[in-house]
N, C-alpha and C positions, 0 to 999 in steps of 0.2 A: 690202151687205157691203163692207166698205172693202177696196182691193187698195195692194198696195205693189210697187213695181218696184226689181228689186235689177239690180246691174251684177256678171256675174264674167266672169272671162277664158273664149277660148273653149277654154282645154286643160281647166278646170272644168268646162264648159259638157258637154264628149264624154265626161268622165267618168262626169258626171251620168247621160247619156242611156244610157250602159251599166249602170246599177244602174235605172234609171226602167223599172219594168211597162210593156208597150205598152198598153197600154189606161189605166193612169196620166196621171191631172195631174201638171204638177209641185207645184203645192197638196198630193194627195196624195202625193206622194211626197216630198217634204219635212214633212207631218206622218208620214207612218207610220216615216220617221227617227227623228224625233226621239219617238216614243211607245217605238220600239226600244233608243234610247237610256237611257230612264227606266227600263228592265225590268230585273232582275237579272240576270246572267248564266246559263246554263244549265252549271252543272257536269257533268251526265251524260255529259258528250262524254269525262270522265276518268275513268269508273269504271272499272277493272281497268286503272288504269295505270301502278299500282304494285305489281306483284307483290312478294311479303313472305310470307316463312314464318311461323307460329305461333309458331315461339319468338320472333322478330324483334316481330310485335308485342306479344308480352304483353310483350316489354322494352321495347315503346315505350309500351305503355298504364303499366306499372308508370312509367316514366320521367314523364308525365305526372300521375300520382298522388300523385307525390313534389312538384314540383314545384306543385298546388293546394295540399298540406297545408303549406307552406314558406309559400308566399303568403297561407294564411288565417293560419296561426301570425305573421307578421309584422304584418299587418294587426292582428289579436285585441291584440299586445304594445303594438303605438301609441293602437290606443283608447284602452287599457288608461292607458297613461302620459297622453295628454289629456286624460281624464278623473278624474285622482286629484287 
């Protein structure tokens, strides 16, 4: 397996070894970066972090309802003219 040597400062270096598992390589721990990186985010950490009353939302859902049927109505009208 081929290795590469990289060069960073050593203020990088003490950062590094503050997130780096003790029992971690740096190999690993520079892949399990970057596989963390690729992941989507974990939204759950914002559930119930908007509290909102019931009428609040069904004015926000209505709000939103209005706003697809606007969107497909303008879409439907362009077809409409590029294709006649």
């Amino acid at each position: 397996m081929p290795f590469k040597t990289l060069t960073i400062k050593e203020s990088a270096y003490k950062e590094i070894l503050k997130l780096k598992k003790k029992d971690e390589s740096f190999s690993d721990f520079f892949e399990r970066i970057a596989k963390e990186k690729k992941k989507k985010p974990d939204l759950t950490r914002f559930y119930g972090a908007w509290k909102i009353s019931d009428e609040e939302w069904n004015r926000i859902e209505e709000t939103i309802k209005k706003r697809r049927n606007s969107a497909d109505k303008n879409y439907r009208e362009r077809l409409e003219k590029l294709f006649k």
